[in-house]
FIVOLO-250703 format. One line per field, with one value per residue (C-alpha): residue in three letters; z, x, y. Coordinates in Angstrom, 3 decimals. Layout:
res: c(ALA; ...);
zz: c(Z; ...);
xx: c(X; ...);
yy: c(Y; ...);
END
This chain:
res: c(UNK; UNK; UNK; UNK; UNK; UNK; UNK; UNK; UNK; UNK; UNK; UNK; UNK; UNK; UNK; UNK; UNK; UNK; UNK; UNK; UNK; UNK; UNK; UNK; UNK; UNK; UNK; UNK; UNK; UNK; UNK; UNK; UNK; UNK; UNK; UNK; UNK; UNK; UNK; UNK; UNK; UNK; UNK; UNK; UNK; UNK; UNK; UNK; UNK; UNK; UNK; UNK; UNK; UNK; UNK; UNK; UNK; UNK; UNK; UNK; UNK; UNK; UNK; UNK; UNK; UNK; UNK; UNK; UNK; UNK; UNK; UNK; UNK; UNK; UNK; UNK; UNK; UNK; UNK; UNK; UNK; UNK; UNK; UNK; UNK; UNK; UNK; UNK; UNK; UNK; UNK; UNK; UNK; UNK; UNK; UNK; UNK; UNK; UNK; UNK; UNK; UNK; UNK; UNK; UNK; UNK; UNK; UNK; UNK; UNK; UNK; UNK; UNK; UNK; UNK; UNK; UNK; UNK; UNK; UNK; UNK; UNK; UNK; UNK; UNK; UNK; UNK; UNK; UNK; UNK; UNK; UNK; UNK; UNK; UNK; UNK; UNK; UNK; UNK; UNK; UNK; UNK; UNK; UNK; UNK; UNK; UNK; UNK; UNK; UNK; UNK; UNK; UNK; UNK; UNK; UNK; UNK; UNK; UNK; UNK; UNK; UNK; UNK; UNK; UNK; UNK; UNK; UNK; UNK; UNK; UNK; UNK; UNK; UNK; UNK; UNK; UNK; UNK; UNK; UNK; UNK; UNK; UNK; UNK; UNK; UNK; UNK; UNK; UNK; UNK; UNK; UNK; UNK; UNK; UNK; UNK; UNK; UNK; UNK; UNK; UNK; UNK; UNK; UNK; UNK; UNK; UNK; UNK; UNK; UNK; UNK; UNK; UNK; UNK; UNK; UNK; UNK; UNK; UNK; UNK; UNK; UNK; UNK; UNK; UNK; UNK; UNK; UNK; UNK; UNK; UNK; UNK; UNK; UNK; UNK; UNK; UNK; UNK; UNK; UNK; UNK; UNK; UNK; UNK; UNK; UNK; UNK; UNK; UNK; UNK; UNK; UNK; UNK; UNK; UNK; UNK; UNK; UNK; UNK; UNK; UNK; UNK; UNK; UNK; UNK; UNK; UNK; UNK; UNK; UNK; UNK; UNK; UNK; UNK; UNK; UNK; UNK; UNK; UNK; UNK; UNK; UNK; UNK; UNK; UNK; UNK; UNK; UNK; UNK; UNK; UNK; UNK; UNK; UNK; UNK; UNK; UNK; UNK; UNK; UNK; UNK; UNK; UNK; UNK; UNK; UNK; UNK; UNK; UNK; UNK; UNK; UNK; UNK; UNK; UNK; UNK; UNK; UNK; UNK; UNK; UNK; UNK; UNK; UNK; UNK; UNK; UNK; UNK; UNK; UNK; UNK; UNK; UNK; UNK; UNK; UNK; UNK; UNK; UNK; UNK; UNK; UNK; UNK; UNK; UNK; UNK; UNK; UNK; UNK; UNK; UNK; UNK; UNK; UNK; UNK; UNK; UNK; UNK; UNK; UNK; UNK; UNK; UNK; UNK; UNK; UNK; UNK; UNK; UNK; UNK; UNK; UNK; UNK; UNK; UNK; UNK; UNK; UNK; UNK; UNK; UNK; UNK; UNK; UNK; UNK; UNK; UNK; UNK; UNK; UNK; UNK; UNK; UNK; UNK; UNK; UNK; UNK; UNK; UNK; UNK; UNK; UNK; UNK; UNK; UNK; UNK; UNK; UNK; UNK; UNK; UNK; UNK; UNK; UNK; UNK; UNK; UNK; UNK; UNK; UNK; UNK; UNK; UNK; UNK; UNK; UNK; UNK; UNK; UNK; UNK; UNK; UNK; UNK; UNK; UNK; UNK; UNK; UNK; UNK; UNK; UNK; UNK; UNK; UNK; UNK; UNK; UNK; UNK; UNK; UNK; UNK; UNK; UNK; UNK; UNK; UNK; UNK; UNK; UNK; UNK; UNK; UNK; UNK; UNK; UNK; UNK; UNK; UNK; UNK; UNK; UNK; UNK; UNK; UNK; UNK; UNK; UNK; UNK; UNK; UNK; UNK; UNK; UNK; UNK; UNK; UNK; UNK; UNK; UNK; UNK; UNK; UNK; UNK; UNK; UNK; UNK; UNK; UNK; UNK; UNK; UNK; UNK; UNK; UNK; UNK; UNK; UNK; UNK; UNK; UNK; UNK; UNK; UNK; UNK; UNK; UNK);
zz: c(90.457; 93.996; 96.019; 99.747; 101.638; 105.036; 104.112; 102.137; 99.018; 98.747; 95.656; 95.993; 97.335; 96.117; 98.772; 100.033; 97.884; 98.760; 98.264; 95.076; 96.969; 100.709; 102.874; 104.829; 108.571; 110.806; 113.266; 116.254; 115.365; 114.973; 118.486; 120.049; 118.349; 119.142; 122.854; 121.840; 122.975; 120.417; 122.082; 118.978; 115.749; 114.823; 114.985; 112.012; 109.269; 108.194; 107.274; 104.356; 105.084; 107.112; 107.125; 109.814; 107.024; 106.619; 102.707; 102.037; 103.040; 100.735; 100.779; 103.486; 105.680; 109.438; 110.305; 113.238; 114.993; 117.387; 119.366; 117.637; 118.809; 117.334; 116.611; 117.125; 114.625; 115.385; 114.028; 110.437; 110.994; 108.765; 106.041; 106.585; 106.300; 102.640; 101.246; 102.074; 105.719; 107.525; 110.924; 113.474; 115.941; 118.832; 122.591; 124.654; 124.165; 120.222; 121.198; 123.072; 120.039; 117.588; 119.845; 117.860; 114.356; 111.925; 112.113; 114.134; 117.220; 118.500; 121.575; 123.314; 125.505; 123.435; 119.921; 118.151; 119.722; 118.460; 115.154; 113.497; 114.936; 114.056; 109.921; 110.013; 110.937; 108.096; 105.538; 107.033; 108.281; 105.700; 108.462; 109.266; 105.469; 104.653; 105.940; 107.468; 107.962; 110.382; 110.979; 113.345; 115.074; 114.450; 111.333; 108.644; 108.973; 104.954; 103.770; 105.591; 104.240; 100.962; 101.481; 103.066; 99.880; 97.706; 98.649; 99.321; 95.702; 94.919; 96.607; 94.667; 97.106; 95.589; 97.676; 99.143; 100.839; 103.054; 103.938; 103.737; 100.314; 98.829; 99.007; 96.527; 95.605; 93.656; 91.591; 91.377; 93.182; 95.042; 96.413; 100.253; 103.082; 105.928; 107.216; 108.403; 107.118; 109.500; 111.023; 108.849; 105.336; 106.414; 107.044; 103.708; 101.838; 103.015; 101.804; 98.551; 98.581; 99.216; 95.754; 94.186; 94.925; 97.390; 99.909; 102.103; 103.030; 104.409; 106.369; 108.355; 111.690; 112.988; 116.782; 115.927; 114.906; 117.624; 119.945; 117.908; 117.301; 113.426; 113.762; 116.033; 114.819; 112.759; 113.565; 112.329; 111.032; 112.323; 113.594; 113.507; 115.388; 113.960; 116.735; 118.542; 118.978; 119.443; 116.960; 117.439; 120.915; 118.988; 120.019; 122.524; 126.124; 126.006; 124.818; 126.947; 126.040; 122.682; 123.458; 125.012; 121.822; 119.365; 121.767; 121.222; 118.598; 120.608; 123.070; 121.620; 118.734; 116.295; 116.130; 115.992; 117.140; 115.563; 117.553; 116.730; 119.631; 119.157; 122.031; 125.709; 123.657; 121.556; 124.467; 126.616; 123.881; 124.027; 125.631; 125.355; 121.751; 120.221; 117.488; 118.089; 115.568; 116.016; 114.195; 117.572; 119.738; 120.228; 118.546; 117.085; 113.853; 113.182; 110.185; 109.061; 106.431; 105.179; 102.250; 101.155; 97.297; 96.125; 94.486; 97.422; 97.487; 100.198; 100.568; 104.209; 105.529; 107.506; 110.544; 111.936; 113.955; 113.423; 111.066; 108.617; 106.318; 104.171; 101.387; 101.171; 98.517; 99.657; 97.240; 100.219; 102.010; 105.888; 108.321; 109.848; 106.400; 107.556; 110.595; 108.608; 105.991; 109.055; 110.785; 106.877; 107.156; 110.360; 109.779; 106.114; 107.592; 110.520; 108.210; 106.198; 102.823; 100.723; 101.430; 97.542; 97.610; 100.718; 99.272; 95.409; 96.730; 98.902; 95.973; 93.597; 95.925; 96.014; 98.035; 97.009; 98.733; 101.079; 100.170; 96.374; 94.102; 91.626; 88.660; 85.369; 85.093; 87.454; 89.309; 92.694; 94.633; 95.033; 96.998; 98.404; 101.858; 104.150; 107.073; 109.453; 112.718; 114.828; 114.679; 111.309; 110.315; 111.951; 110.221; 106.991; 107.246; 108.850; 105.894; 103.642; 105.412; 104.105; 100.390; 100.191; 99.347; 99.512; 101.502; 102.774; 101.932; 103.499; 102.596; 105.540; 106.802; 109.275; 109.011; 111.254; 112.962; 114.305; 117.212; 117.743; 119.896; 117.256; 115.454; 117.327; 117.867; 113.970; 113.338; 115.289; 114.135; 110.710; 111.301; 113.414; 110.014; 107.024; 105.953; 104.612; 106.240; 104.223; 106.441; 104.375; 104.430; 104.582; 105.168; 107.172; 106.944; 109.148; 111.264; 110.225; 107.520; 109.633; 113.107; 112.535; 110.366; 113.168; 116.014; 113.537; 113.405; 117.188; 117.270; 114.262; 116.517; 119.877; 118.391; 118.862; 115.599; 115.253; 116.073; 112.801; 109.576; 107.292; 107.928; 105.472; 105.735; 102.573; 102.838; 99.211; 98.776; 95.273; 95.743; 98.352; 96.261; 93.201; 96.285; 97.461; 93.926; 92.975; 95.881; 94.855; 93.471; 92.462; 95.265; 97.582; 98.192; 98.274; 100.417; 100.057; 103.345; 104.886; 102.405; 100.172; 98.234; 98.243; 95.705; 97.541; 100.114; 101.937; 103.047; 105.028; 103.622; 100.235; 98.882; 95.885; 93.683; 94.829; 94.386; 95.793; 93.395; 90.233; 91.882; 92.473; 88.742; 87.368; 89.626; 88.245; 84.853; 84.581; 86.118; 83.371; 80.461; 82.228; 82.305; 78.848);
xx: c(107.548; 107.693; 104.927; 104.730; 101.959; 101.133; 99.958; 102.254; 100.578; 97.976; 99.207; 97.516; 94.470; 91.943; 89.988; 86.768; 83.644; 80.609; 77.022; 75.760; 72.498; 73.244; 70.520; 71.348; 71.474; 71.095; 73.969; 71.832; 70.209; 73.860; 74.684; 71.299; 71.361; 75.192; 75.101; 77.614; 77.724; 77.538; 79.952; 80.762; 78.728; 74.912; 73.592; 71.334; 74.134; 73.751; 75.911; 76.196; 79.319; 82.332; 85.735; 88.327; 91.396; 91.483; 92.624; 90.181; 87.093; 84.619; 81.720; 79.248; 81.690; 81.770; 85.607; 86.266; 89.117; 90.617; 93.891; 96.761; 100.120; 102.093; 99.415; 95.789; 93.671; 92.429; 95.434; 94.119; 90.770; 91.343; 92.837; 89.630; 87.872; 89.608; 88.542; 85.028; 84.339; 81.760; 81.742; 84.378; 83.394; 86.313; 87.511; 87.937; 91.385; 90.660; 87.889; 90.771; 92.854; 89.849; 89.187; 88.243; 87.254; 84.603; 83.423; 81.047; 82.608; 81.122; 82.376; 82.461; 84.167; 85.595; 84.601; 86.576; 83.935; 80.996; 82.004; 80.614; 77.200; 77.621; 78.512; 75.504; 72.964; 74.209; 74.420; 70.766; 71.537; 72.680; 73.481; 69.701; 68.654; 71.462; 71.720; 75.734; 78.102; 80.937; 83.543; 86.616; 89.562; 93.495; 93.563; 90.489; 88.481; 89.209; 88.908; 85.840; 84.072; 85.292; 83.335; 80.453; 80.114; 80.398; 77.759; 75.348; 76.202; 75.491; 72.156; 71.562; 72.333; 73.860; 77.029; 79.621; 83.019; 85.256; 88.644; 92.052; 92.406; 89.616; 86.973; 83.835; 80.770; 78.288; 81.361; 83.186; 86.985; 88.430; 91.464; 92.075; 94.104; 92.541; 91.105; 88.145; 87.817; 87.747; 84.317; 82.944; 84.577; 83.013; 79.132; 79.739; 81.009; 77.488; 75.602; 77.260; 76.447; 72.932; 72.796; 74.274; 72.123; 73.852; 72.010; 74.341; 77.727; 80.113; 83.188; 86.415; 86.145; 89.459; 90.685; 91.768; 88.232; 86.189; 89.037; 88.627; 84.570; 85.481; 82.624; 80.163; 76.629; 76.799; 74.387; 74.909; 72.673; 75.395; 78.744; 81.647; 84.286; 87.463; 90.223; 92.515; 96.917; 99.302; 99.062; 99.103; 100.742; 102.478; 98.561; 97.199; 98.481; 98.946; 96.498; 93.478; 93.103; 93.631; 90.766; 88.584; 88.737; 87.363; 84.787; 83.201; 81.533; 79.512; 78.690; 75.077; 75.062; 74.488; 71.182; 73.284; 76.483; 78.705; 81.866; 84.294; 85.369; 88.521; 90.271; 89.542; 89.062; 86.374; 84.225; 84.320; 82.173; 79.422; 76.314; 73.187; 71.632; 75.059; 75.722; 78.920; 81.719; 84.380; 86.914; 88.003; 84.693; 80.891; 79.450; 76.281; 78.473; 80.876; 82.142; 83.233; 84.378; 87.086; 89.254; 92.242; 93.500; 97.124; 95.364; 94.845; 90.995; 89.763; 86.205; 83.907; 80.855; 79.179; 76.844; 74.836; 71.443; 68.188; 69.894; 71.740; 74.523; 76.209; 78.956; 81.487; 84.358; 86.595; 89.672; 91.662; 94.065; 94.004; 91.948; 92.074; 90.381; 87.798; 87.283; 86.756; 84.385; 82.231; 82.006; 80.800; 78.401; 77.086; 76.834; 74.772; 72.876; 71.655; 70.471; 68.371; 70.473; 69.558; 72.149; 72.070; 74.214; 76.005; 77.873; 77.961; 79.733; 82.290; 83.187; 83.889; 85.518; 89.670; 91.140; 93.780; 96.640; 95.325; 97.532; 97.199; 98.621; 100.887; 101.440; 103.229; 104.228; 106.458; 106.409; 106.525; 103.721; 103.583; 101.728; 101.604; 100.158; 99.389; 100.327; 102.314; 101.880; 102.616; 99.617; 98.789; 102.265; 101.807; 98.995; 99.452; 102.699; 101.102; 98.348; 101.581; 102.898; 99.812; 100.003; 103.873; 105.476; 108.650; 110.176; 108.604; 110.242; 109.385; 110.224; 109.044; 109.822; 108.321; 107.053; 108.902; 107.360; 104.589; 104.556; 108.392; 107.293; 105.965; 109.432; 111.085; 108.091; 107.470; 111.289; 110.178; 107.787; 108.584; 111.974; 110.292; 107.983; 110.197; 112.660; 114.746; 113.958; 114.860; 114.444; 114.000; 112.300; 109.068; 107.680; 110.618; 108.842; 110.989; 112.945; 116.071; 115.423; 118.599; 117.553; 114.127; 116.045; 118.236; 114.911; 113.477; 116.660; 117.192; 113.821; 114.740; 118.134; 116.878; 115.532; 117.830; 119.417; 117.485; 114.246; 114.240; 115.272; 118.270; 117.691; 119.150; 119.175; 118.962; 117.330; 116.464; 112.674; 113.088; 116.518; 115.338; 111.878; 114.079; 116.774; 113.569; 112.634; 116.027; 116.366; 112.694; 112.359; 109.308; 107.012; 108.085; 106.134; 107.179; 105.331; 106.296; 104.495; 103.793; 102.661; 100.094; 98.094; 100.176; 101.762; 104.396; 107.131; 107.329; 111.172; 111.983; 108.380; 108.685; 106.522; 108.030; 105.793; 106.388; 104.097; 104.811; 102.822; 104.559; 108.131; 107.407; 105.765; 108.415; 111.382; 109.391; 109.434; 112.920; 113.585; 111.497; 113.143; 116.967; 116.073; 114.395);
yy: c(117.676; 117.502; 119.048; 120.033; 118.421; 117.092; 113.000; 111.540; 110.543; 113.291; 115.042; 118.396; 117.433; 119.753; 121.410; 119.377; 120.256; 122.350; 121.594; 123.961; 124.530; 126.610; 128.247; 131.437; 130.708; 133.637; 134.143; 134.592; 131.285; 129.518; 130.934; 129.251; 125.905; 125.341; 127.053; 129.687; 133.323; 136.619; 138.765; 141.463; 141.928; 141.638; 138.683; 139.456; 138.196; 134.802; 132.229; 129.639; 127.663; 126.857; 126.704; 125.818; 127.045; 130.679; 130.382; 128.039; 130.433; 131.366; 134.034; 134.092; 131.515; 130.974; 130.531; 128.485; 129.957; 127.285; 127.109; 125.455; 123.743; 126.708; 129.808; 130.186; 130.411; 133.818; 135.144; 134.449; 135.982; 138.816; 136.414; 134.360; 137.877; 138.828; 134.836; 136.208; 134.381; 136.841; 135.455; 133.869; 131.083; 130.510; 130.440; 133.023; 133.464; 134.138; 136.387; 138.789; 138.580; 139.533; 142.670; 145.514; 143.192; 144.424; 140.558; 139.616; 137.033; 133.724; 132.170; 128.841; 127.434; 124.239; 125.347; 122.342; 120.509; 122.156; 123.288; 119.944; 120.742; 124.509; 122.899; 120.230; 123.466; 125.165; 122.280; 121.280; 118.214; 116.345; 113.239; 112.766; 112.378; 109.717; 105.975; 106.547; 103.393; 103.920; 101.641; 102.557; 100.038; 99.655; 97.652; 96.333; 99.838; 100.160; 96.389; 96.466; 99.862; 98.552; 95.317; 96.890; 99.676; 96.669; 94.749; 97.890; 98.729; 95.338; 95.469; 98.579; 100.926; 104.450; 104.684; 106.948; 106.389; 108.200; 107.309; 107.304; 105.837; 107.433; 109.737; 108.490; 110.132; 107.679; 106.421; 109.466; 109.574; 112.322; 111.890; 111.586; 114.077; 112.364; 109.003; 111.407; 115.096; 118.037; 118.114; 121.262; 119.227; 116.450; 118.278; 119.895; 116.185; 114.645; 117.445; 117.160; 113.623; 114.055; 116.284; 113.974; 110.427; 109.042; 106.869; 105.363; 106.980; 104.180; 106.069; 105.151; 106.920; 107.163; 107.936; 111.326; 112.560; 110.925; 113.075; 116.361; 116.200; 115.504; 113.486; 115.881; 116.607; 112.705; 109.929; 106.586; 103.420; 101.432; 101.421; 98.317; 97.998; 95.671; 95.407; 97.431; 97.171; 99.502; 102.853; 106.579; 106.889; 110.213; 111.125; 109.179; 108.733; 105.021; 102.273; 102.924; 106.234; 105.555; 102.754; 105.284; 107.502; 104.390; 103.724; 107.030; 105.600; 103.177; 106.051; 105.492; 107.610; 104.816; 102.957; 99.349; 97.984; 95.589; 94.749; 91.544; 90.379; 88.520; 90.406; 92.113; 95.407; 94.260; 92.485; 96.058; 97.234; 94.757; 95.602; 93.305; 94.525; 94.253; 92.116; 90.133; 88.600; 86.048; 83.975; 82.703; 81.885; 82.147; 85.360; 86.200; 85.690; 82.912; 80.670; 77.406; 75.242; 77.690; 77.208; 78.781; 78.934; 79.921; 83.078; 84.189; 83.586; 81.689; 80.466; 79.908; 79.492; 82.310; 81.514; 84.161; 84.914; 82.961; 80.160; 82.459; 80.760; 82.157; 80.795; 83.765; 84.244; 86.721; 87.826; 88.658; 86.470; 85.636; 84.772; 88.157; 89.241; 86.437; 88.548; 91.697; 89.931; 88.479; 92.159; 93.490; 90.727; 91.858; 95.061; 94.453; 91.820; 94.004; 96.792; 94.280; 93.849; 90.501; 87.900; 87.813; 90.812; 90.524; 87.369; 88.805; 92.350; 90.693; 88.263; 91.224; 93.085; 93.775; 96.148; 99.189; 98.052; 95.682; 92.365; 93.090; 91.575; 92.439; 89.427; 90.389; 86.434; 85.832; 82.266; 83.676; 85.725; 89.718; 92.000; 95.235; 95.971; 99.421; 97.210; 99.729; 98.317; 95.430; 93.974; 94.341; 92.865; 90.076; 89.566; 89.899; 88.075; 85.166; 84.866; 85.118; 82.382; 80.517; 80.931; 80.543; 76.894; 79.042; 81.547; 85.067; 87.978; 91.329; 95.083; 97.190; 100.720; 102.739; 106.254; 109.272; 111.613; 108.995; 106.643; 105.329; 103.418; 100.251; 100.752; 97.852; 95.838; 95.375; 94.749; 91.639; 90.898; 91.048; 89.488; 86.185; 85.543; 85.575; 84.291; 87.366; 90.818; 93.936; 97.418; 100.186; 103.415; 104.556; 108.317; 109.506; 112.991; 114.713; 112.438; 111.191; 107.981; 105.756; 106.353; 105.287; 102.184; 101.284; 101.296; 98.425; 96.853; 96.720; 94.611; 92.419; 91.590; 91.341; 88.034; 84.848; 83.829; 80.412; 82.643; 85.234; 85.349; 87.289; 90.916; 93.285; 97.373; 99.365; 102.645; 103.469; 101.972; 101.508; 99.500; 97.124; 96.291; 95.555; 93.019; 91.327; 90.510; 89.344; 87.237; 85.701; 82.170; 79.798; 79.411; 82.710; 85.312; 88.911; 90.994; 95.407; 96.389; 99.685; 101.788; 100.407; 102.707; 105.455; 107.072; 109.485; 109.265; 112.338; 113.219; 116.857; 117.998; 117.408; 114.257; 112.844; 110.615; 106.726; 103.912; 100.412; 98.994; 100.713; 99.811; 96.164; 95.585; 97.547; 95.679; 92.034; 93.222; 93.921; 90.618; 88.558; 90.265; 89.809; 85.953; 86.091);
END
């Protein structure tokens, strides 16, 4: 049944957990530690959690209040109240509006940007006891926390993840909402994982919650940085303030840097204890001797400080999956895990809907891919270009209600590296599915004829996965970008369940038994 959500592909996600064991922090104490101001209510009651979502609040809570786009949060103070929250932290203007509430009132001046600190107080710190892995950039933040967990479970490391496919706890899988929870989810996720074993907590830190202090009151062991293109303008002002947001992370709140630097962004970062990656040049890490397999395996050598080498098997296609392999190995190699395990968890390790595979039998090559940007199209349509003896076909969409401004710019660059080019739809969300359609198109077409390939439109997903596998013979490779892991497509609010990986086995299935 169809459900109403925000992230397309979040099926009810259940609200974040909660440690089992809380202390009781005094509100007076809160106020001091976090530099905010008591202005109503004693500052004798203590608090044992935190919320920023009024329905979500549970006994003994601090809500943060903060301004929103359409209502502040103040305005759900009492609703807070009735879910058992006990104190409010917000801005001045929330502070007017709470005039004359039984609950006692913090203020400060920018409280979204202390509220993480406020949460790791009163989940005692759970940041400082853990070994944290944070890896931010455009594209290869998840193949590369994937990697990294691997090999630190490999090394026999009891792991967590947190990201946009996944949320893991020592083996156990909670669904995503976010790349990188809301800052007091995210205090209250590390506590849990600290109950539960965990050692090392390897995380996706996106641009949005380096902006918004999701990430406040967080140290890290070390922090990687992939690349940087064009994504979330719908956010950021243009590119260098969406640069200036990733490199928040490298403000000096991890103990080491790792930072590929296969483009201008990348070298900005480096300072002189950083450890360096490249594909392309001199870096502290580079490789050679690389192989590539029609499985999509490919096989290198990995050259790092003080006469490392390592032989890496990688099941992942590309050499930009190189690059994110040699960043995993600097980050795991700077923290002092065997090279034993480095090399045995990045063999093992495939992706959820990073160029995976889908084979039922069929004598052509499928995958699925989360590519939705120009960069990362290009990408993974180059490394398809590398396993194909046949043609490359491409189903691509873009989502609405996100940065317009890639629409046209991965029409072209899908259309200049396949042969056949079917536009389709992604998340419209709210945005009408054709317009966004016909932005892609304009790119696909502003290439000369000799320069791209056919381009077909059809707007139902499921119609244009089952055309592309029609249209695919011996030797091709089908590649259903955009979406990857996810299993909805959101349209006017409602998500309805859609997997690109159930629609392409299903569309390859159908086509084996109408030969047979």
């Amino acid at each position: 049944m169809p459900v109403k959500s925000a992230a397309a592909g979040a099926k009810n996600v259940a609200p974040p957990p909660r440690p089992s064991h809380v202390r009781r922090l005094a509100l007076s104490e809160l106020a001091r530690l976090v530099g905010a101001q008591l202005v109503s209510g004693s500052g004798d009651v203590t608090v044992s959690g935190a919320t920023l979502r009024a329905h979500e609040a549970r006994q003994g809570d601090l809500f943060a209040a903060l301004a929103g786009a359409r209502a502040h949060g103040a305005d759900f103070a009492e609703q807070a109240q009735r879910s058992g929250a006990v104190a409010v932290l917000t801005d001045e203007a929330g502070a007017r509006k709470l005039d004359g509430s039984d609950l006692p009132v913090l203020v400060h001046e920018n409280p979204r940007q202390i509220i993480g600190v406020a949460a790791a107080h009163i989940y005692g710190e759970p940041a400082t006891k853990l070994a944290i892995w944070g890896i931010t950039g455009t594209a290869g933040k998840t193949t590369t926390t994937y990697l990294i967990n691997s090999a630190l479970r490999a090394a026999g490391r009891t792991t967590g993840i947190i990201g946009g496919v996944e949320t893991n706890i020592a083996g156990t899988r909670l669904d995503s909402a976010f790349t990188t929870p809301e800052a007091p989810d995210l205090q209250a996720l590390l506590a849990v994982m600290l109950e539960r074993g965990v050692t090392d907590v390897v995380m996706e830190v996106s641009s949005h919650a380096l902006s918004l202090g999701r990430v406040a009151g967080v140290g890290y062991a070390v922090a990687g940085f992939t690349n940087l293109s064009q994504d979330h303008l719908d956010f950021h002002r243009d590119l260098e303030d969406y640069f200036a947001a990733k490199a928040l992370l490298f403000d000096g709140r991890a103990a080491t840097e790792v930072v590929c630097v296969d483009g201008d962004w990348g070298r900005r970062l480096v300072k002189p204890n950083t450890v360096t990656v490249s594909i392309q040049d001199q870096a502290a890490w580079t490789y050679s001797d690389r192989q590539v397999f029609p499985d999509g395996r490919q096989t290198f050598v990995a050259h790092g400080p003080d006469g490392a080498s390592l032989p890496v098997t990688i099941r992942l296609p590309g050499d930009f999956n190189i690059a994110n392999a040699l960043l995993a190995i600097g980050c795991l190699h700077s923290q002092g895990v065997e090279h034993d395990a480095i090399t045995a968890g990045l063999e093992a390790m495939a992706v959820p809907g990073r160029m995976e595979r889908v084979a039922v039998g069929q004598e052509f090559t499928a995958v699925v891919d989360y590519a939705h940007k120009p960069g990362a199209v290009t990408a993974v349509l180059d490394a398809a270009r590398e396993q194909a003896t046949g043609e490359v076909i491409v189903v691509l969409g873009c989502g609405g209600d996100r940065d317009s401004g890639k629409r046209e710019l991965m029409g072209r660059a899908a259309a200049s590296r396949s042969q056949l080019l079917i536009v389709s739809d992604d998340n419209p969300r709210s945005e009408d599915p054709a317009a966004i359609r016909r932005a892609m198109l304009a790119g696909a077409y502003d290439l000369p004829a000799g320069q791209r390939g056919e381009v077909l439109e059809i707007g139902d997903r499921r119609q244009a996965i089952a055309e592309a596998v029609r249209r695919a013979k011996p030797g091709d490779i089908v590649v259903v970008a955009g979406k990857g892991h996810e299993t909805g497509q959101e349209i006017q609010g409602v998500v309805q369940p859609f997997s690109d990986r159930d629609e392409l086995t299903a569309a390859i299935k159908a086509k084996l038994e109408a030969g047979a």
